[in-house]
N, C-alpha and C positions, 0 to 999 in steps of 0.2 A: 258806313251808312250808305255811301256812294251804291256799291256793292246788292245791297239789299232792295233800295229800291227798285235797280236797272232788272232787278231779277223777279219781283211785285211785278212791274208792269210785263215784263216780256210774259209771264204766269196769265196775266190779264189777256193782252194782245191773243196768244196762243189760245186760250179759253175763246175766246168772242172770235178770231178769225175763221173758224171749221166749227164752231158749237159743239166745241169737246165739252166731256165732263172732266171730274177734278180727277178721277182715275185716268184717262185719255191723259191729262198734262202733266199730271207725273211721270208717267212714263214716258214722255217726250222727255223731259226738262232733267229727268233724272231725281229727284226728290219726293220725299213721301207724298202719302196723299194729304196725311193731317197738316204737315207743313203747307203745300198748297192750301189746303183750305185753311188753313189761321193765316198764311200770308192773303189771301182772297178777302176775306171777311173782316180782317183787323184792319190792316197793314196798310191795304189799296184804299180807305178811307179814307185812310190821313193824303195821302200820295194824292192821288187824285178824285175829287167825288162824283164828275161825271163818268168817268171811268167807272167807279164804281158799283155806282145806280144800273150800269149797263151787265158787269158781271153778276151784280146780285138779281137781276131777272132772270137770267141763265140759269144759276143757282139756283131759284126759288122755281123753274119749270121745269130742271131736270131731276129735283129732290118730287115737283108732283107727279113726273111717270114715269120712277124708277120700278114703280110693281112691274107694269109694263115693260119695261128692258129685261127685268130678270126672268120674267115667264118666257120669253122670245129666245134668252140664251138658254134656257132649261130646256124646250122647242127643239131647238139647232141641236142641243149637242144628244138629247134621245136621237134625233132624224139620221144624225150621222151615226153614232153607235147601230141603229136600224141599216144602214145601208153596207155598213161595213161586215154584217155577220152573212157568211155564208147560207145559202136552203138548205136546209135540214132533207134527208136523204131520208125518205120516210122508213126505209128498211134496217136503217144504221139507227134510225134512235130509239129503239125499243130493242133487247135484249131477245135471245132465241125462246126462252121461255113465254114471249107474248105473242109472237106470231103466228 
C-alpha cells in the first residue's frame, strides 16, 4: 500500500506542479492514463483531501477546454504539414495534354 500511495501523491504533485493534464503525467510517470485518472479521482481522496480538492480543479478546468487544446493541435499539425510541402512548379503539375 506504501507503494501505491507514494505514487497517488507524486501523480498529484506532478499534475498541480506545471498544470499538466492526465495525458502530460502519464507520460512522465510511465503509466496509463485511465490508471492516472482512477488513481486522481479515487485514490487521492482517501490519501489526501486537500490535495485532492486542488487536483480535481485541474481536472474539472482542463476536462472544460479540451475542445480547445484539440482544435489548436489539429491547427499545428495542418500548419506544419502546410510548411513542409514543397511549391508546386506550376509547369510540372498539369500533364503536356493541358498546356
Amino acid at each position: 500500500m506504501i507503494e501505491t500511495k507514494e505514487r497517488v501523491l507524486e501523480m498529484a504533485y506532478l499534475m498541480l506542479e506545471g498544470r499538466r493534464t492526465v495525458r502530460e503525467v502519464a507520460k512522465l510517470i510511465g503509466y496509463s492514463k485511465s490508471t492516472v485518472h482512477h488513481d486522481l479521482t479515487t485514490k487521492l481522496e482517501k490519501i489526501d483531501e486537500d490535495l485532492y480538492q486542488q487536483v480535481k480543479e485541474l481536472l474539472d478546468y482542463n476536462k472544460k477546454i479540451r475542445h480547445l487544446r484539440g482544435g489548436e493541435a489539429t491547427r499545428q499539425k495542418y500548419h506544419q504539414e502546410l510548411q513542409s510541402q514543397r511549391p508546386l512548379n506550376p509547369e510540372s503539375a498539369y500533364p503536356l495534354s493541358y498546356r
